[in-house]
C-alpha positions, 0 to 999 in steps of 0.5 A, a space after each residue: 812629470 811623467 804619467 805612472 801606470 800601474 798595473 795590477 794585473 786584472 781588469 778593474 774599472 766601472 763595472 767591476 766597480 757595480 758588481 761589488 757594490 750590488 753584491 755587498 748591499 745585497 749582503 747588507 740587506 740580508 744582514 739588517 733583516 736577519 737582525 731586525 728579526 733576532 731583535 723582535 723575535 727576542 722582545 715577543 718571546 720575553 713577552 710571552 714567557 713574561 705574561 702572567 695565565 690567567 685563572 681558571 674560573 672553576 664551575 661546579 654544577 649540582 643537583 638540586 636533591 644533592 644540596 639537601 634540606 635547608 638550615 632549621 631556623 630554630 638552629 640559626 645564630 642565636 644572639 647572646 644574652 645581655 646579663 644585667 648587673 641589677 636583679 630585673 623588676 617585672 612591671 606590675 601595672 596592668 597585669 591582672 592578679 588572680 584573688 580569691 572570692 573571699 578578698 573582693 571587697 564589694 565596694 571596689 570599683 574602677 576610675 572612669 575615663 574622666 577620673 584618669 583625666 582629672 588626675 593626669 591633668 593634676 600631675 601635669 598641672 603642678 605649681 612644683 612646691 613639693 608634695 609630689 607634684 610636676 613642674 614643667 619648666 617650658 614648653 615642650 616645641 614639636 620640630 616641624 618636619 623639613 622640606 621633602 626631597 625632589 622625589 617623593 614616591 607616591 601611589 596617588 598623586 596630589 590633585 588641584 582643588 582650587 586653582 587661582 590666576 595671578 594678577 597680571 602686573 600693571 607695569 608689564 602690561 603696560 611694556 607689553 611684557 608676556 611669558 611663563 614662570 615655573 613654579 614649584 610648590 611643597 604640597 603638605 600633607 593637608 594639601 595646602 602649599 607650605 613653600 613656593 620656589 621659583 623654578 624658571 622665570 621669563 621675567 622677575 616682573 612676574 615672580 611676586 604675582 605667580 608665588 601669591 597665585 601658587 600660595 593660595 592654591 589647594 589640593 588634595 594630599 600626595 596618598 602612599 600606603 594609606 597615608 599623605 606624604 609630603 610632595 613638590 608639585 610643578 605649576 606654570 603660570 602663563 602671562 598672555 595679554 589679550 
């Protein structure tokens, strides 16, 4: 077969080959950066035309001599009166009543602190048969007040009047056993411990001496206003063999 040549009529070869492919990737290029721009350009215009203003915190300053004299307490909110359906009895015990000279019997005289004694402790004493007189059916049990918190505030703090050392316990002594158990204390309010809880502990072989040491310690009360509160006080006790 015979080789066809065709002829277009102008050079074409290699180079004219890289001068188009240059020229059109340049076109490219420019053509991505342009809509790469459109696009972001797009997404932070809708951003901020989407964004919401915030608000403006309006101050107004005043003087003093424009807020005027302070609200009477006499005008202030007055809380309604309770109305009560049964007419009110006024207490008659204890009010003393004007009478005159004239009605004073001369041989009126007033009970003694030994009088009023004897009757309260006659009504109080009653076998509930009747006649007037009160039955107590139990004994009346005042409720102890609960531990007190971890803190307590206190203006004065609980001193330690009498302090015990534990026993050292024979089997640690023996093993050469040593270290420290931390105790915590409720310090009442006469000054003597009412609970001992163990805090840490180096070892349970101590617990049972340093909680017998603790129970037995005094001191003197936890002071606020005037008053003993009820207080937790942290101890240590160390166990050294000398």
């Amino acid at each position: 077969m015979q080789d066809v040549a065709i002829n277009l009529g102008f050079p074409y070869g290699a180079p004219e080959l890289k001068q188009s492919y240059q020229k059109y990737l340049t076109i490219a290029e420019i053509i991505g950066i342009v809509v790469t721009a459109g696009i972001l350009g797009a997404y932070y215009l809708a951003e901020y035309l989407g964004r919401e203003e915030e608000p403006i915190a309006i101050v107004r300053i005043m003087k003093y001599s424009e807020l005027g004299p302070p609200p009477s307490i006499q005008s202030s909110n007055v809380p309604p009166a309770v109305s009560v359906a049964a007419p009110a009895v006024k207490p008659s015990v204890g009010i003393p009543v004007p009478v005159p000279d004239t009605e004073v019997s001369p041989e009126q005289t007033f009970a003694t602190q030994q009088e009023m004694n004897a009757a309260s402790d006659a009504v109080s004493e009653g076998t509930g048969t009747g006649g007037g007189e009160v039955q107590i059916d139990k004994d009346i049990k005042i409720e102890e007040d609960g531990p007190p918190p971890d803190f307590v505030p206190y203006e004065k703090g609980p001193q330690i009047v009498k302090r015990i050392q534990p026993t050292y316990p024979e089997i640690a002594r023996k093993a050469g056993l040593e270290g420290t158990v931390w105790v915590k204390i409720w310090v009442g309010k006469d000054g003597k411990p009412r609970k001992v809880v163990i805090q840490k502990s180096a070892s349970d072989i101590f617990d049972q001496s340093a909680i017998d040491a603790a129970n037995q310690f005094v001191f003197t009360p936890a002071m606020m206003q005037n008053g003993p509160v009820d207080v937790w006080v942290s101890i240590p006790f160390h166990f050294r063999l000398k």
